[in-house]
C-alpha positions as CSV (number, residue, x, y, z in Angstrom):
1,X,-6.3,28.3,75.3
2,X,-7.3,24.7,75.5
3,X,-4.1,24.0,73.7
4,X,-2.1,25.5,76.4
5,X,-3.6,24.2,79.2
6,X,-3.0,20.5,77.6
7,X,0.8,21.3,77.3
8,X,1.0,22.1,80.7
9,X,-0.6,19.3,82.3
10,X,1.8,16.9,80.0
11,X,4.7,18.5,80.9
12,X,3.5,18.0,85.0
13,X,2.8,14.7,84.4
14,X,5.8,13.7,82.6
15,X,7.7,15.4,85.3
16,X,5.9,13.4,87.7
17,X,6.6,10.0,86.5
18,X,10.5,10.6,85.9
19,X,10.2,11.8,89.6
20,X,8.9,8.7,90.9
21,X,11.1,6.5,89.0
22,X,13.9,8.0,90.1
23,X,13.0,8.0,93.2
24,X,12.5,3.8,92.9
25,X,15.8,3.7,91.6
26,X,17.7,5.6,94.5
27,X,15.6,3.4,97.2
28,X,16.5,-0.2,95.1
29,X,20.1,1.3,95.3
30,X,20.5,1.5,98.7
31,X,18.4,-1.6,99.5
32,X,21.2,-3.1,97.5
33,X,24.4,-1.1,99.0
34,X,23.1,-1.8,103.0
35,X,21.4,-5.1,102.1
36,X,23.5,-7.1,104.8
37,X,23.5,-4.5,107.5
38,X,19.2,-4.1,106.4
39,X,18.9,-8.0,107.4
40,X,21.0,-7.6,110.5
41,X,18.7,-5.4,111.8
42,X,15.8,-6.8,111.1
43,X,16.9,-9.9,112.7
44,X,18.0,-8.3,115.4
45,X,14.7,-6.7,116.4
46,X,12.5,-9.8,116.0
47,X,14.8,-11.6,118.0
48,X,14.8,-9.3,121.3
49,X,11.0,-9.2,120.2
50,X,10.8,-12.6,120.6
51,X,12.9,-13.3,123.8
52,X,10.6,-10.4,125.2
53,X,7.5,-11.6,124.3
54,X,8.5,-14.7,125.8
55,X,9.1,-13.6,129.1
56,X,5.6,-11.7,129.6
């Protein structure tokens, strides 16, 4: 009984980590694929934050 319950949690866990990983992986991908348009953005947004917070 103990046995089984052992092989059950090892197999959720393993699961679990593989998961997450590829999950990582997938993310750094796209990071990588939109990386130019990412920084575009970004700089975009802090800049009209910036001209905004100077007019207040």
């Amino acid at each position: 009984m103990i046995q089984k319950i052992r092989n059950v949690l090892k197999r959720n866990e393993g699961m679990g980590v593989i998961e997450v990983i590829l999950i990582i992986v997938v993310l750094i991908g796209l990071v990588i694929i939109f990386k130019s348009q990412i920084v575009s953005l970004v700089n975009n947004i802090l800049s009209k934050i910036a001209s905004q917070a100077n007019s207040i």
